[in-house]
N, C-alpha and C positions, 0 to 999 in steps of 0.2 A: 280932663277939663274940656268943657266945650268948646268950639272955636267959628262956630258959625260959618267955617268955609273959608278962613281967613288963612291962607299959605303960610303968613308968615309966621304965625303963632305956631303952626303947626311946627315949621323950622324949628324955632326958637324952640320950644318944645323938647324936638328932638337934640338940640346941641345942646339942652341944659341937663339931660338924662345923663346919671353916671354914668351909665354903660355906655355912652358914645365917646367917652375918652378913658374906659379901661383896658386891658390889652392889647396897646397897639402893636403892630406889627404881626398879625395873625395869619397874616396870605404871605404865600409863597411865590415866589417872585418868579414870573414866567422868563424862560431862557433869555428874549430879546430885552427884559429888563434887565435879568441878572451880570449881562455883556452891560450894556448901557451903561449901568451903574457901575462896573468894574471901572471901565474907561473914566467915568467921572472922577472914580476912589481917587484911581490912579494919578489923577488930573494932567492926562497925558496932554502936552503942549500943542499946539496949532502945525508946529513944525514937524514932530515924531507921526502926528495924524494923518499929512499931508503923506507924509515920509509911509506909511504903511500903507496907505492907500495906493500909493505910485507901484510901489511894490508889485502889490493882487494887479493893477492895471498893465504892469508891463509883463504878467505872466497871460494876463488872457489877452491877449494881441493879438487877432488873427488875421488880418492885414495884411500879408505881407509884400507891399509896395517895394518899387527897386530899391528906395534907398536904404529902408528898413532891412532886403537881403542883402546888400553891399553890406549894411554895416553887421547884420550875424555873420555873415562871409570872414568877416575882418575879427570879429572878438571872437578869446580865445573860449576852446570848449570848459576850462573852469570856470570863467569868468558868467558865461551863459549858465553851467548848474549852479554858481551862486546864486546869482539872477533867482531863478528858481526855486532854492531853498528860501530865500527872503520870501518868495511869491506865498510857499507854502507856509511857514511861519505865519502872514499876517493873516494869512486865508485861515487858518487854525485860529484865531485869535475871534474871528467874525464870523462870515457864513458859514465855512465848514463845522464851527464852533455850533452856529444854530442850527445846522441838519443835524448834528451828532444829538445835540439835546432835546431834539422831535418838535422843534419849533422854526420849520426852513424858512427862510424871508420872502413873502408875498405868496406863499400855498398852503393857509388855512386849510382844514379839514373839512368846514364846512362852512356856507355862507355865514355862521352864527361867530365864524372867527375861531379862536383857539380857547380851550375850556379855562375857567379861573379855579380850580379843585385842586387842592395839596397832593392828592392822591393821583394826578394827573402830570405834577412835575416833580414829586421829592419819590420815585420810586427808586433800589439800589443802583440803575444803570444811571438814571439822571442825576444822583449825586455823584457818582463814578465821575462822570464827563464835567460835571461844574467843580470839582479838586482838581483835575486833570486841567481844565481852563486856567484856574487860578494858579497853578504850578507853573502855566506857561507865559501869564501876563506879569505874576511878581519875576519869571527869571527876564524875559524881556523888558522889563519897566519900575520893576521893584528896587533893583540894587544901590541906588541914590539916594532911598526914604529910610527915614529914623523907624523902627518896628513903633514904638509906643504913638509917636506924633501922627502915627498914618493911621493909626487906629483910631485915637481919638477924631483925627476926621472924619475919618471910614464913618465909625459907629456911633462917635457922640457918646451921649446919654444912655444910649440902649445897649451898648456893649455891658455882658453881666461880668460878674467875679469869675468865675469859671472863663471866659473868653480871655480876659485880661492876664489870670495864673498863666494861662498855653500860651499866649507871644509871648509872654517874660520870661518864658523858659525856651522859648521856641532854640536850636542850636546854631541859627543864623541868619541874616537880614531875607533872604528869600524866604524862606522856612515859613517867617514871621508874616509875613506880607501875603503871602498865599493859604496861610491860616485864619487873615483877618478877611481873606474876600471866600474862603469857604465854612467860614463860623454862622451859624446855625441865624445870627443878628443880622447879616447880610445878606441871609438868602430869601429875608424876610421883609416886606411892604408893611 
């Protein structure tokens, strides 16, 4: 149809074409969304967020001011490699998360930003590292949630038969919960 230049028609147009509302979910979700969105799944609280952040912050401290060496002076050496371990745990859950899966925060490849191409983020290393994420956010955050209830949030509508069979057999609430954030539904925009 003609539209004599008219924008909106063209819109309109386009939103009324089958094809703009069949297969959704066809882009693969680049690493800083597929984190984003775990976090969302998960709907980690204001408090645990704060709480992981303080974490990565009081592991990269480099500061060190008198009172900050009075007080490592004074805590003991466990107490500093827990410190640590926390550090590293949340750092694995975020940044270290986005270096591992080729999408570091703020070093783009190229002025044009990070590619939007399947073949760019679902190869076997990047699914390796995104099961390996979500093994690590359902064991730190999963153990609370009901498997089916978190799904249904997780995925909604889009979660298929096949998704749904594997948490209902999953053999335990993490198992389950780290299934629904590396199920093929989830890794999908």
């Amino acid at each position: 149809a003609e539209t004599e230049g008219d924008l909106k028609a063209v819109y309109r147009a386009m939103l009324d074409h089958p094809r703009a509302w069949s297969d959704p979910g066809q882009k693969i979700k680049r690493p800083f969304e597929f984190v984003v969105s775990g976090f969302r799944a998960v709907d980690i609280s204001d408090k645990d967020l704060s709480r992981l952040l303080d974490e990565m912050d009081d592991d990269e401290q480099e500061d060190d001011g008198p009172m900050r060496k009075a007080l490592k002076m004074a805590s003991s050496t466990a107490a500093r490699e827990d410190a640590k371990q926390r550090a590293a745990r949340a750092n694995d859950l975020t940044l270290a998360a986005l270096q591992r899966m080729d999408q570091p925060i703020w070093q783009p490849p190229s002025p044009a930003g990070y590619a939007d191409l399947a073949s760019v983020w679902l190869s076997p290393g990047q699914l390796s590292e995104r099961i390996a994420w979500a093994r690590l956010m359902a064991g730190r955050f999963g153990q609370r949630r009901d498997p089916g209830t978190f799904l249904d949030a997780a995925l909604g509508d889009a979660a298929g038969q096949n998704t749904r069979d594997v948490i209902a057999q999953a053999p335990n609430t993490n198992h389950a919960i780290a299934m629904v954030l590396a199920s093929p539904e989830f890794n999908r925009r």
